[in-house]
PDB file of N, CA, C and O in Angstrom, chain B, residues numbered from 101:
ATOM      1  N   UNK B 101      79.442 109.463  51.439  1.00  0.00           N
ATOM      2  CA  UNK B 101      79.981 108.124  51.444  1.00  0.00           C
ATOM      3  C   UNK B 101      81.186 108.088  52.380  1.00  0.00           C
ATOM      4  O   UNK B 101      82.137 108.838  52.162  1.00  0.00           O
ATOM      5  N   UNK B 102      81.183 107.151  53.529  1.00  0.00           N
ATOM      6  CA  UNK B 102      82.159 107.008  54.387  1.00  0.00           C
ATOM      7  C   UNK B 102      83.648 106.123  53.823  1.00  0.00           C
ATOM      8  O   UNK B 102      83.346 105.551  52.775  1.00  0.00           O
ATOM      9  N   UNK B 103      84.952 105.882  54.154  1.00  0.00           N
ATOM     10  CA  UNK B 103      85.981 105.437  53.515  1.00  0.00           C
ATOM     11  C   UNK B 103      85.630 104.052  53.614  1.00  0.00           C
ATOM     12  O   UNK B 103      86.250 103.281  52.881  1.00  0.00           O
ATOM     13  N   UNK B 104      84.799 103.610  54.341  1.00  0.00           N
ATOM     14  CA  UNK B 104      84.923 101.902  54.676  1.00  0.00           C
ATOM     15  C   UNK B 104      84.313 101.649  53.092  1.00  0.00           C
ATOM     16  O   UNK B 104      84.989 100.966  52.322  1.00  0.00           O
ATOM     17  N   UNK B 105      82.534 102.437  52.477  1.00  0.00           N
ATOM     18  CA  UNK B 105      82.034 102.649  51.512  1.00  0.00           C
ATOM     19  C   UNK B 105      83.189 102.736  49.937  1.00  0.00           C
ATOM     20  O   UNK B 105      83.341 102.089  48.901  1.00  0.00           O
ATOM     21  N   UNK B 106      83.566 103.506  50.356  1.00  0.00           N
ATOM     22  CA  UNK B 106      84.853 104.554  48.884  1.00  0.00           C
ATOM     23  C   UNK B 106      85.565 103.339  48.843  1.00  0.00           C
ATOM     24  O   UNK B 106      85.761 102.912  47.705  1.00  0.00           O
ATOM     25  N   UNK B 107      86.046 102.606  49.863  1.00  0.00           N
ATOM     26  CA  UNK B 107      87.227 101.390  49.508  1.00  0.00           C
ATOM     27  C   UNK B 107      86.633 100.356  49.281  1.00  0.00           C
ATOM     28  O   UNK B 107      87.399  99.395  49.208  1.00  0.00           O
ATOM     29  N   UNK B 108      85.804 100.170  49.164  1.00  0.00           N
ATOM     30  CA  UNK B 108      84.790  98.821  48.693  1.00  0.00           C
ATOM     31  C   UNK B 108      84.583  99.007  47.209  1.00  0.00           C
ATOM     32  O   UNK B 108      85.100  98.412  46.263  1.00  0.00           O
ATOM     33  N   UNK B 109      84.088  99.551  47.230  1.00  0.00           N
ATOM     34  CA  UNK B 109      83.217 100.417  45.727  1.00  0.00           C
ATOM     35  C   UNK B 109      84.922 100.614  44.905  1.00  0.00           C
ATOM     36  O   UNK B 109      84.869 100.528  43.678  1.00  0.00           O
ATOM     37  N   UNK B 110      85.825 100.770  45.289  1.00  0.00           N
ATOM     38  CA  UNK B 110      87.256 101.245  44.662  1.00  0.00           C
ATOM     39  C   UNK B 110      88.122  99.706  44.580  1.00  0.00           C
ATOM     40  O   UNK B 110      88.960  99.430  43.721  1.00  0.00           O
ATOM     41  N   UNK B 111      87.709  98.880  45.620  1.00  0.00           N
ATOM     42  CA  UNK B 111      88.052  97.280  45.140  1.00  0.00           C
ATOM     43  C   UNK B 111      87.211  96.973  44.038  1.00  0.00           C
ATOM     44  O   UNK B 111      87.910  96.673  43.070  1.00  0.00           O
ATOM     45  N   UNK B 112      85.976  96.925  43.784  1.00  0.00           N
ATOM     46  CA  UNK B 112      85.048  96.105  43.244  1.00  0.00           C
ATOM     47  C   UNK B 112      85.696  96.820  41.373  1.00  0.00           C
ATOM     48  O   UNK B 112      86.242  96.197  40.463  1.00  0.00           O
ATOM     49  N   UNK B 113      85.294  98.331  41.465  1.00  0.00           N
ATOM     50  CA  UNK B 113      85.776  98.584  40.500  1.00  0.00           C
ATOM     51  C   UNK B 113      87.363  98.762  39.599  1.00  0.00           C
ATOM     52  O   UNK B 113      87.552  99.074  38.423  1.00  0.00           O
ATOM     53  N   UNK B 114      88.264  98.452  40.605  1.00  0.00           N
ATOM     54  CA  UNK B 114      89.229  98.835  40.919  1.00  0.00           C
ATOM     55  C   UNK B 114      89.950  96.862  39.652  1.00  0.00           C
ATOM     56  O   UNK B 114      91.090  96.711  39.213  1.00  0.00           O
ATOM     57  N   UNK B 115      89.250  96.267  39.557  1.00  0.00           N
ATOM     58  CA  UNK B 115      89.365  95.089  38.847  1.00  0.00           C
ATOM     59  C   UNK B 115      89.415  95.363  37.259  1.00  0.00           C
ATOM     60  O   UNK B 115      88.415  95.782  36.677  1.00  0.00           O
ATOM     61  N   UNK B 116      90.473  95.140  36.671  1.00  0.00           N
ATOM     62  CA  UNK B 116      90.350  95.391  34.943  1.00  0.00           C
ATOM     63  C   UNK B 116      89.245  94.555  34.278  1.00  0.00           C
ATOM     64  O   UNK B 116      88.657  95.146  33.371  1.00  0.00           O
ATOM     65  N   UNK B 117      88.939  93.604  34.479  1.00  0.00           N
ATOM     66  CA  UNK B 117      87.830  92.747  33.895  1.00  0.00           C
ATOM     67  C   UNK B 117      86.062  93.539  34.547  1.00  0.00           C
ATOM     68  O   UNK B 117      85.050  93.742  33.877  1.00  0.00           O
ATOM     69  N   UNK B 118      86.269  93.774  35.834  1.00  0.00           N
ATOM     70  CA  UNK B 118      84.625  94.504  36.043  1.00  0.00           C
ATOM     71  C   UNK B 118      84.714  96.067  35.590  1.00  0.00           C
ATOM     72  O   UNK B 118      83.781  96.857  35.448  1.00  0.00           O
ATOM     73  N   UNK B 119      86.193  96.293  35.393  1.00  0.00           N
ATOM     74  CA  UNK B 119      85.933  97.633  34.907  1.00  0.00           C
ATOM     75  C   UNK B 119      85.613  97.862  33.339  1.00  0.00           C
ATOM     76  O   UNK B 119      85.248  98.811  32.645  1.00  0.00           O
ATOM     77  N   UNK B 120      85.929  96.546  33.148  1.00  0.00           N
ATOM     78  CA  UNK B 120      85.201  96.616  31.314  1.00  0.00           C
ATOM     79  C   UNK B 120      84.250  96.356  31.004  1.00  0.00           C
ATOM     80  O   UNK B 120      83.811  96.587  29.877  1.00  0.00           O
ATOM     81  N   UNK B 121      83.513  95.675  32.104  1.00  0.00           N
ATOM     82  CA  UNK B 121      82.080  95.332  32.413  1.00  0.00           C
ATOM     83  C   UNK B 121      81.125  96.244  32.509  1.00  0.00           C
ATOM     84  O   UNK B 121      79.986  96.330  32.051  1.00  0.00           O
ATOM     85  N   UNK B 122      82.011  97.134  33.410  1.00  0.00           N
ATOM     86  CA  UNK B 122      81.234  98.334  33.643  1.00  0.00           C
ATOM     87  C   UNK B 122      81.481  99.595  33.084  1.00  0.00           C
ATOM     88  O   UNK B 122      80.944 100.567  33.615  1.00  0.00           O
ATOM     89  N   UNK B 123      82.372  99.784  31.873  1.00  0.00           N
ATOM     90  CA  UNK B 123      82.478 100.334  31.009  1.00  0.00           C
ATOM     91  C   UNK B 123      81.500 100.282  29.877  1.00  0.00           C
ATOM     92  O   UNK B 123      81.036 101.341  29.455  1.00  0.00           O
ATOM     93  N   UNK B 124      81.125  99.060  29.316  1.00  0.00           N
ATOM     94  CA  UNK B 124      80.005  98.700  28.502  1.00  0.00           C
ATOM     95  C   UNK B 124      78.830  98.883  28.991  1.00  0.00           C
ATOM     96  O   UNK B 124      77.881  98.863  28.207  1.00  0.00           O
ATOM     97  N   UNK B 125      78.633  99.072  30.190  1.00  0.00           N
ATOM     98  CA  UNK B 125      77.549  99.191  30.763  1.00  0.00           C
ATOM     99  C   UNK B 125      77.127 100.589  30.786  1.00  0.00           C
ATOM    100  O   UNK B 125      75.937 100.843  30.971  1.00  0.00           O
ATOM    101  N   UNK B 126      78.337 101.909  30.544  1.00  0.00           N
ATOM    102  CA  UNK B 126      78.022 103.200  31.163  1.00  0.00           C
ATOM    103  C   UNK B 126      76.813 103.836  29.939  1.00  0.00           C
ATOM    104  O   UNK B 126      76.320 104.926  30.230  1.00  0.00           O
ATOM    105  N   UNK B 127      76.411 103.262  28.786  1.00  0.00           N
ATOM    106  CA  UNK B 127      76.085 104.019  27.759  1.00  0.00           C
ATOM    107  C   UNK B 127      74.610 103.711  28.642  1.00  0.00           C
ATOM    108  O   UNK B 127      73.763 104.295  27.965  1.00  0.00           O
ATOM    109  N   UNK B 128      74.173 103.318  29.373  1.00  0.00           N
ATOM    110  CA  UNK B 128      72.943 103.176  29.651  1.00  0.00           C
ATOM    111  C   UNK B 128      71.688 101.497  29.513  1.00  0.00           C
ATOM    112  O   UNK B 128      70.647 101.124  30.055  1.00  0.00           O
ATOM    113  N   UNK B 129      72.757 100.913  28.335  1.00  0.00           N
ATOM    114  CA  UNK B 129      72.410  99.741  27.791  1.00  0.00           C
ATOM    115  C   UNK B 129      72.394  98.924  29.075  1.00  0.00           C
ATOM    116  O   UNK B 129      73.107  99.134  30.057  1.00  0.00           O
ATOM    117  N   UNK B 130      71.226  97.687  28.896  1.00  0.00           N
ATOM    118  CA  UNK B 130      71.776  96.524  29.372  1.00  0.00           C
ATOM    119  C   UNK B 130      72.289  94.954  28.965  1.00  0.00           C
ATOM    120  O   UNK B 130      71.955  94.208  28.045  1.00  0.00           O
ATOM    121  N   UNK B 131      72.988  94.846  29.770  1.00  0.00           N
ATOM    122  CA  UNK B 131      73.471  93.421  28.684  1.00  0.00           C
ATOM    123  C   UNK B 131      73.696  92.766  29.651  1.00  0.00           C
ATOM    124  O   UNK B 131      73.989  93.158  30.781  1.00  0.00           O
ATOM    125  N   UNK B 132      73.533  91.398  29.143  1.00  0.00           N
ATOM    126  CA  UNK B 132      73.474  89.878  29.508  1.00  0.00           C
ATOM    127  C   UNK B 132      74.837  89.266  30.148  1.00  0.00           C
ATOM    128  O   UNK B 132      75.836  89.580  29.501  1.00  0.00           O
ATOM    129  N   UNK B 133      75.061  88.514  31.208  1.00  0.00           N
ATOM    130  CA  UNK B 133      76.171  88.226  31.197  1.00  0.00           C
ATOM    131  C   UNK B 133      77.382  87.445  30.317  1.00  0.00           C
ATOM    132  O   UNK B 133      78.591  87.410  30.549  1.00  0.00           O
ATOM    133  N   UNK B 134      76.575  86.803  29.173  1.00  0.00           N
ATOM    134  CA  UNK B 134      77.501  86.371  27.737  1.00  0.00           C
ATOM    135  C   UNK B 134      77.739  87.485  27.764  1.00  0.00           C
ATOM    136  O   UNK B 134      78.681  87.536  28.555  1.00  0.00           O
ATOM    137  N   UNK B 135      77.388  89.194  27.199  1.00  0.00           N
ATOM    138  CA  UNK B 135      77.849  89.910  26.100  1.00  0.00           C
ATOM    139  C   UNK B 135      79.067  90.666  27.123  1.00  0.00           C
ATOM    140  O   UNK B 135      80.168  91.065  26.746  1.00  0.00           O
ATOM    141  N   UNK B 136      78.566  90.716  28.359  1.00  0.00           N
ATOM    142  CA  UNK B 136      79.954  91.299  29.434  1.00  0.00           C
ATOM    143  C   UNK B 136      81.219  90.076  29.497  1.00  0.00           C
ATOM    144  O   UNK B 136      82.376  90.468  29.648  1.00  0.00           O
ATOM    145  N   UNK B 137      80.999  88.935  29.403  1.00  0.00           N
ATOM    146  CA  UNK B 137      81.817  88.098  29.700  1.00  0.00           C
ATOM    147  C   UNK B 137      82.654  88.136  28.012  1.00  0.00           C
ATOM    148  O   UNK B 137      83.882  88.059  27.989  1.00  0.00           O
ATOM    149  N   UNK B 138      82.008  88.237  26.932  1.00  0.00           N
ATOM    150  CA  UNK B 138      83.029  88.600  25.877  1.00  0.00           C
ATOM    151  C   UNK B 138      83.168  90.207  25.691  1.00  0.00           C
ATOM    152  O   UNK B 138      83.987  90.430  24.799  1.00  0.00           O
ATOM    153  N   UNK B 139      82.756  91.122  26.116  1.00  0.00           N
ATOM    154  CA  UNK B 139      83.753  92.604  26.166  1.00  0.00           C
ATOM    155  C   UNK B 139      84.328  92.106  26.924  1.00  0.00           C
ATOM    156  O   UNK B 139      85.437  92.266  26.415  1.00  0.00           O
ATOM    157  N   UNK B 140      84.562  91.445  28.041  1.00  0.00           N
ATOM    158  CA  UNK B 140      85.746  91.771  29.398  1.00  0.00           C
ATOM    159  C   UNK B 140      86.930  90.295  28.968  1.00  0.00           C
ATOM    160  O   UNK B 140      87.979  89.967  29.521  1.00  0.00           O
ATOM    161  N   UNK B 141      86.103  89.586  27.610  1.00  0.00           N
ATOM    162  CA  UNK B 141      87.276  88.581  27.615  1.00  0.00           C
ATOM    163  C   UNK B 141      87.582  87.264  28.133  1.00  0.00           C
ATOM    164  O   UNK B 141      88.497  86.470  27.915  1.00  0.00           O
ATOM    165  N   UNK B 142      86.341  87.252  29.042  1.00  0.00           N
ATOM    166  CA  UNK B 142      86.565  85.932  30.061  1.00  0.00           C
ATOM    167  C   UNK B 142      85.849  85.172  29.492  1.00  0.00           C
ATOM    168  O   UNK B 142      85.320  85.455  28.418  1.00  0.00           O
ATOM    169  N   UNK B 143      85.631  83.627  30.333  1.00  0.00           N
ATOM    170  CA  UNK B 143      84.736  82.990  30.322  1.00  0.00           C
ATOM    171  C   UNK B 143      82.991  83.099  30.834  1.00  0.00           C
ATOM    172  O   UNK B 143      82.613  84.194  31.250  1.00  0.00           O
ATOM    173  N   UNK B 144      82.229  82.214  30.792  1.00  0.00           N
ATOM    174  CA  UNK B 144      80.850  82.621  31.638  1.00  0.00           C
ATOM    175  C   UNK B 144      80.901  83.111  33.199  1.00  0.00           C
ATOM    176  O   UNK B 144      80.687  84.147  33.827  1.00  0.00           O
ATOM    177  N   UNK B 145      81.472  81.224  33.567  1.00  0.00           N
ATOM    178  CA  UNK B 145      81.412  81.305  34.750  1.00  0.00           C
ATOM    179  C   UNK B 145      82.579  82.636  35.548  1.00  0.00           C
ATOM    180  O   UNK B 145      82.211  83.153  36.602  1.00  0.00           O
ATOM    181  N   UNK B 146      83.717  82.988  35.008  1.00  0.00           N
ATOM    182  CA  UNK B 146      84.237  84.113  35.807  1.00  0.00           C
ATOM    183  C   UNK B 146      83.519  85.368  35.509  1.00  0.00           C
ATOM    184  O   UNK B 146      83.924  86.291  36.216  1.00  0.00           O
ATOM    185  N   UNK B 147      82.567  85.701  34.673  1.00  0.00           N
ATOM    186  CA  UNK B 147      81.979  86.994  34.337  1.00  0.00           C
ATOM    187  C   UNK B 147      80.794  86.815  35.569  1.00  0.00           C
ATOM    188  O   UNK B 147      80.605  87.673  36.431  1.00  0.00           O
ATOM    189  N   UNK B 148      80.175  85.762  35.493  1.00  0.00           N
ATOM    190  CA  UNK B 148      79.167  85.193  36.386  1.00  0.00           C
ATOM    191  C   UNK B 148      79.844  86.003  38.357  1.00  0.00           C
ATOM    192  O   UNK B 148      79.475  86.801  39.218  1.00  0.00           O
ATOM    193  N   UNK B 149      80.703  85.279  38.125  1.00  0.00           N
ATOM    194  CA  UNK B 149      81.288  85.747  39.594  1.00  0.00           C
ATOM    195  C   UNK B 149      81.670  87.164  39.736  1.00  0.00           C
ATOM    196  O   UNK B 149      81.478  87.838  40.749  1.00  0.00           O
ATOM    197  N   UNK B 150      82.381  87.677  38.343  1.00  0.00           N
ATOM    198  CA  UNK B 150      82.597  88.911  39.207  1.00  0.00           C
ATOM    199  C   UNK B 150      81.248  89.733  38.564  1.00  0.00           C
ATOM    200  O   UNK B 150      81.507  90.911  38.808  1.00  0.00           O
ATOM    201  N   UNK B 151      80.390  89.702  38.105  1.00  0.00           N
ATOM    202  CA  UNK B 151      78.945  90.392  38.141  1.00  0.00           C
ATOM    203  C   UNK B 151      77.901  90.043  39.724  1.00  0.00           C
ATOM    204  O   UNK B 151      76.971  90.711  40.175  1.00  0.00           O
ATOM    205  N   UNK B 152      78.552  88.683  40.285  1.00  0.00           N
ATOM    206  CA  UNK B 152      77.553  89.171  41.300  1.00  0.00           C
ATOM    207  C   UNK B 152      78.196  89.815  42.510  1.00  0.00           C
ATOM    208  O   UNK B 152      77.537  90.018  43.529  1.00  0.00           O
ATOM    209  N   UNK B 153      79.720  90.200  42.391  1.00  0.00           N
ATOM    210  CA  UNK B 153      80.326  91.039  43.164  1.00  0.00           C
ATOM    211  C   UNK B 153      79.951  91.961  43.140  1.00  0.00           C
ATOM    212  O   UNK B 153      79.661  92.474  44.220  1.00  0.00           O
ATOM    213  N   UNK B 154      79.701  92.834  41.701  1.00  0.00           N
ATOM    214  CA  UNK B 154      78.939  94.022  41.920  1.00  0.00           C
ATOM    215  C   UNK B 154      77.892  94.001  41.822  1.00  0.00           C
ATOM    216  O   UNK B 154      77.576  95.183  41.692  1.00  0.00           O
ATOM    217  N   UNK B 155      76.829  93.274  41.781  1.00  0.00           N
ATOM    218  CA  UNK B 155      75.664  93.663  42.034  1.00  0.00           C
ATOM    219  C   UNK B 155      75.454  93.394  44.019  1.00  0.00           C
ATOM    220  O   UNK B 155      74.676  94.111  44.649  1.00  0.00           O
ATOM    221  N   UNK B 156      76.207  92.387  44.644  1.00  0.00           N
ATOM    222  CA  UNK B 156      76.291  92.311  46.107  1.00  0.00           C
ATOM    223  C   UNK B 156      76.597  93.700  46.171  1.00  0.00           C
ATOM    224  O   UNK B 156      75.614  94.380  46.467  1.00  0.00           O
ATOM    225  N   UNK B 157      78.028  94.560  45.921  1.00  0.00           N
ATOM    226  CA  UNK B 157      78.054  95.542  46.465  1.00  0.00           C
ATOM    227  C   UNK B 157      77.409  97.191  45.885  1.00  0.00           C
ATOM    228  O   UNK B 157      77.783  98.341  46.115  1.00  0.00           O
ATOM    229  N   UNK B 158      76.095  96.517  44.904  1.00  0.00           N
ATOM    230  CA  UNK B 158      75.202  97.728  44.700  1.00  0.00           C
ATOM    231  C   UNK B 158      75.754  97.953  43.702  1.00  0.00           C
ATOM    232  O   UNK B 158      75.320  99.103  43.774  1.00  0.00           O
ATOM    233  N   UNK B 159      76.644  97.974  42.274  1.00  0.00           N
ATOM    234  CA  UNK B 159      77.433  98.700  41.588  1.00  0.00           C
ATOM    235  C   UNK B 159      76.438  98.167  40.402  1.00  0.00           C
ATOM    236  O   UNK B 159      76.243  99.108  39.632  1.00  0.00           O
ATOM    237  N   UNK B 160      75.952  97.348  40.108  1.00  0.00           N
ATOM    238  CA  UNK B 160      75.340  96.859  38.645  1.00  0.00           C
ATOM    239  C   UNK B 160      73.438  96.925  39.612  1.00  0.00           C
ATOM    240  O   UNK B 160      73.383  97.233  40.802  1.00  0.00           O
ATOM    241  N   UNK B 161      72.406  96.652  38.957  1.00  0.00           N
ATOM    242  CA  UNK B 161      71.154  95.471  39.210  1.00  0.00           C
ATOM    243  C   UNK B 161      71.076  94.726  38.077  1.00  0.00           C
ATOM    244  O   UNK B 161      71.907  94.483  37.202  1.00  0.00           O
ATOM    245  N   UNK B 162      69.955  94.405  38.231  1.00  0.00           N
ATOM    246  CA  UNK B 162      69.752  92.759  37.545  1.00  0.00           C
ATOM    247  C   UNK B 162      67.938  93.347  37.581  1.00  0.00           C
ATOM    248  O   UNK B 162      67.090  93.884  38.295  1.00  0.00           O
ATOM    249  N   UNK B 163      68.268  92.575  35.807  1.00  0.00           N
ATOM    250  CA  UNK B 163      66.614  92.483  35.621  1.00  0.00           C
ATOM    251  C   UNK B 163      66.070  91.356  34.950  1.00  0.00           C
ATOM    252  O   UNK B 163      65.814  91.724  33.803  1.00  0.00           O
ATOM    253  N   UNK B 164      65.708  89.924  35.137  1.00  0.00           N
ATOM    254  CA  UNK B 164      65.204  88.848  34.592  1.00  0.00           C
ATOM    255  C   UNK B 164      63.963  89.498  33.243  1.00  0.00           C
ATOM    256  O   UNK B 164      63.135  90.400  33.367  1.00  0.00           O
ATOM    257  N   UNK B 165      64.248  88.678  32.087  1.00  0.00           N
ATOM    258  CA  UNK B 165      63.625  88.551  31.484  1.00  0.00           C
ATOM    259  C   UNK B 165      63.417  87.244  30.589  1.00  0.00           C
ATOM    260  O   UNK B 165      64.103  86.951  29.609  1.00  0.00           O
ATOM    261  N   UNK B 166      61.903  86.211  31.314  1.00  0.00           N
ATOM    262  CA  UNK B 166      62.642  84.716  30.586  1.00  0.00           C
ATOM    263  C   UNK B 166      63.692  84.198  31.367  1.00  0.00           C
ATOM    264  O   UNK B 166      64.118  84.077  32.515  1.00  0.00           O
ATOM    265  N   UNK B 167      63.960  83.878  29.825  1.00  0.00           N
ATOM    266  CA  UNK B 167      65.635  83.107  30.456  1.00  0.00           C
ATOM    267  C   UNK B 167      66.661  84.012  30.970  1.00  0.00           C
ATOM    268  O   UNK B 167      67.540  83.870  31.820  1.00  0.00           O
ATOM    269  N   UNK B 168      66.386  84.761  30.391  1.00  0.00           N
ATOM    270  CA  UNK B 168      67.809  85.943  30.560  1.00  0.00           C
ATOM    271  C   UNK B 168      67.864  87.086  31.592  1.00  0.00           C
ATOM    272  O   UNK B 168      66.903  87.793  31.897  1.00  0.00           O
ATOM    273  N   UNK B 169      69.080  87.175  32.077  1.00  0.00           N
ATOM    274  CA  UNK B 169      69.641  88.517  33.182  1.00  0.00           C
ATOM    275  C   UNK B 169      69.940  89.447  32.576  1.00  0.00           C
ATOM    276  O   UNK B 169      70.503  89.082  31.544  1.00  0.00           O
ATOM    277  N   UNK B 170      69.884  90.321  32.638  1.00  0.00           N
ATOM    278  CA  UNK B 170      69.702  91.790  32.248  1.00  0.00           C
ATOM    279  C   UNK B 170      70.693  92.647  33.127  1.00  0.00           C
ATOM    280  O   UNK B 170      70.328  92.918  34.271  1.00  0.00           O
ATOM    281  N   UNK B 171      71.833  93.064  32.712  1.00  0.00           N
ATOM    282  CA  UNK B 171      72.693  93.530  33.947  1.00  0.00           C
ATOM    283  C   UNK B 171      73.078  95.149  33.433  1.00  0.00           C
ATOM    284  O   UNK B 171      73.454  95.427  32.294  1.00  0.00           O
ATOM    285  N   UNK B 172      72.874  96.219  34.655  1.00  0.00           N
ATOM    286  CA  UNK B 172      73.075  97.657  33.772  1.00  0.00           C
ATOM    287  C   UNK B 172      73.637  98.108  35.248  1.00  0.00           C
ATOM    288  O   UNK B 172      73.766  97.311  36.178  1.00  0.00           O
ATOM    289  N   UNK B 173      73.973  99.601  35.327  1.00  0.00           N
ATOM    290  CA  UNK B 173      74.700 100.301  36.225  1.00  0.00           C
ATOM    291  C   UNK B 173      73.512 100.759  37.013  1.00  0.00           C
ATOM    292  O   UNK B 173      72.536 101.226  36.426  1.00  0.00           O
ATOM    293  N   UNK B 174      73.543 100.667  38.091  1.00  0.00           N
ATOM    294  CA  UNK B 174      72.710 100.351  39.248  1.00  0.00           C
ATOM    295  C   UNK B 174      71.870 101.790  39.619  1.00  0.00           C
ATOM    296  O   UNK B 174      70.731 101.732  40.082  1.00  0.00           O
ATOM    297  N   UNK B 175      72.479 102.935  39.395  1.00  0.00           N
ATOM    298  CA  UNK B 175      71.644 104.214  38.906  1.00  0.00           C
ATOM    299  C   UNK B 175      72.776 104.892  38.729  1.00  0.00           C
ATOM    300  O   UNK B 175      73.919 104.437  38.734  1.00  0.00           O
ATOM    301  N   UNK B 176      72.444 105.944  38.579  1.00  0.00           N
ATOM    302  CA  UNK B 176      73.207 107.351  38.083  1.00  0.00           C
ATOM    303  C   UNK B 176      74.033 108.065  38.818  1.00  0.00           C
ATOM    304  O   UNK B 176      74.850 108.859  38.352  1.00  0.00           O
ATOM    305  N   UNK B 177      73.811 107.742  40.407  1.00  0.00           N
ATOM    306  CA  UNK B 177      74.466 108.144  41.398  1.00  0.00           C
ATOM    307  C   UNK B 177      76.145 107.110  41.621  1.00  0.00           C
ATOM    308  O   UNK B 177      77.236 107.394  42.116  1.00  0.00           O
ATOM    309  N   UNK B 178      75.574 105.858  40.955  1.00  0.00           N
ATOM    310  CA  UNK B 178      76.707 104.703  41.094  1.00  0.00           C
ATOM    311  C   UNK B 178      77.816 105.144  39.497  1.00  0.00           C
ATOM    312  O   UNK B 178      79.028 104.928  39.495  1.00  0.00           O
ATOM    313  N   UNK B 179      77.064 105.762  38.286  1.00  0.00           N
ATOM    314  CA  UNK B 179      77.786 105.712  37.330  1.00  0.00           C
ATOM    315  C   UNK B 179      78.491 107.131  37.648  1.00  0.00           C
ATOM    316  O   UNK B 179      79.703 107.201  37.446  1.00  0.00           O
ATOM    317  N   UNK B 180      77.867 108.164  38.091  1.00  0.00           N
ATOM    318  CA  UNK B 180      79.063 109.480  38.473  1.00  0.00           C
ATOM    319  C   UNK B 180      80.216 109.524  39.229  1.00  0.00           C
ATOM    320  O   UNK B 180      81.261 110.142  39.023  1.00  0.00           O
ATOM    321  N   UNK B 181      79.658 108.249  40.796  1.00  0.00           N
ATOM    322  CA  UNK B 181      80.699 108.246  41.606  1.00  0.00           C
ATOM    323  C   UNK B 181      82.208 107.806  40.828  1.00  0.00           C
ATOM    324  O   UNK B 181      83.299 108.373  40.890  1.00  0.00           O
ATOM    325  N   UNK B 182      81.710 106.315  39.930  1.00  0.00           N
ATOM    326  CA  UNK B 182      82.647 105.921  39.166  1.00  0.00           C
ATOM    327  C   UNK B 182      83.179 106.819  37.853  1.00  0.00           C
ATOM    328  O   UNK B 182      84.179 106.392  37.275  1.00  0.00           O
ATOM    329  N   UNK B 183      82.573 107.997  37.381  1.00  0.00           N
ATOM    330  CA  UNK B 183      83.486 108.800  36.929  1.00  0.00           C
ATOM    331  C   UNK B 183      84.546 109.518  37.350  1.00  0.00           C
ATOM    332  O   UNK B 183      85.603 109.745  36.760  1.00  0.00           O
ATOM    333  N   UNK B 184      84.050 109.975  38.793  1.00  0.00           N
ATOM    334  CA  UNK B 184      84.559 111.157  39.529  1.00  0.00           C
ATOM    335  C   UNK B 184      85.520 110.251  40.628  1.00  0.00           C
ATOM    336  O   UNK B 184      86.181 110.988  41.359  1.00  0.00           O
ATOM    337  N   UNK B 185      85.680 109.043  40.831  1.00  0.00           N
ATOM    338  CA  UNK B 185      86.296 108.644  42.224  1.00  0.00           C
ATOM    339  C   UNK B 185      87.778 108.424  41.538  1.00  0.00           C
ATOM    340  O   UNK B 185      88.733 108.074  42.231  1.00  0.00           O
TER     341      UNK B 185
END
């Protein structure tokens, strides 16, 4: 991973609200953007925005089911970096 990469990925996570997002997210589970938007405290629409920050910069995916988004840590390579960075 080049620094332009490391400082992107270190903004995105680098946020107390996506980092609680993506804290709930590390057990493997996926959850909806209601259940991230009440762990992280916010409202819809700001959970809404900063979930598609990280999924733009690769850090979450998204899986439709129905009505519902399905949001988890994007693989295993994205949940180590964020242990180890």
């Amino acid at each position: 991973m080049d620094d332009v990469d490391l400082a992107s990925t270190a903004r995105l996570i680098g946020d107390r609200r996506r980092a609680t997002m993506l804290t709930a997210l590390m057990d493997g589970r996926a959850l909806t953007a209601g259940e991230l938007s009440t762990v992280a405290g916010i409202g819809a629409p700001a959970a809404s925005a900063h979930l598609s920050k990280l999924l733009d910069g690769g850090v979450v995916s998204l899986a439709a089911q129905g009505r519902h988004r399905y949001y988890r840590i994007a693989s295993p390579d994205v949940e180590h970096h964020e242990l180890t960075a």
